[in-house]
N, C-alpha and C positions, 0 to 999 in steps of 0.2 A: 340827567338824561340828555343824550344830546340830537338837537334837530333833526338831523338824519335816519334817527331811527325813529323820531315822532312822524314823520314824514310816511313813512313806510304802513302808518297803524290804518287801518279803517276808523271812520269814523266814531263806530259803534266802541273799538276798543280806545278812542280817545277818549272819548265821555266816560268808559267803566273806569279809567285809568286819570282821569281829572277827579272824578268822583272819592277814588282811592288814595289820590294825593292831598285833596282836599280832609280825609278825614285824618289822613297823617300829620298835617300841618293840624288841625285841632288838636290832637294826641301831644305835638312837640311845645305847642302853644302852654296845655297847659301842666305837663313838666316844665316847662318855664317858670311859668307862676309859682310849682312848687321847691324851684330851687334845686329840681333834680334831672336837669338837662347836661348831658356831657360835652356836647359838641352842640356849638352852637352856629355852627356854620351851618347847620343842617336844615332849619331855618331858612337860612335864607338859600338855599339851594333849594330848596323843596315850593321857595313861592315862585323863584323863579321858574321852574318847571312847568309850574300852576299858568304863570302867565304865557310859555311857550306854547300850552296845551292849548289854551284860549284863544290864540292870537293862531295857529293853525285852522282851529274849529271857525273862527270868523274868516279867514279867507278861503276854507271850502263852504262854507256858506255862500259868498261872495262869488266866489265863482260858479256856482250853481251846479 
């Protein structure tokens, strides 16, 4: 997902949609483990997201 459009969420939809990535990233996490991940790039697009999401949510924090 790209900045742009995280930019545009309310905060409320950042957090249901951090919340939502996060439980994704546990889902791919542990298809991992079982050796039945197709795309593993997905992974790491999906933390990265995680940390776009976070790093918005602390500079609206920040800026108050």
């Amino acid at each position: 997902m790209k900045i742009s459009n995280l930019r545009e969420m309310t905060v409320e939809e950042l957090t249901q949609k951090l919340h939502e990535s996060k439980e994704e990233l546990f889902n791919l996490k542990f298809q991992q483990s079982m050796n039945r991940l197709e795309n593993a790039n997905k992974l790491k697009d999906v933390k990265k997201d995680i940390a776009r999401m976070k790093t918005l949510l602390t500079e609206r924090e920040l800026r108050g």
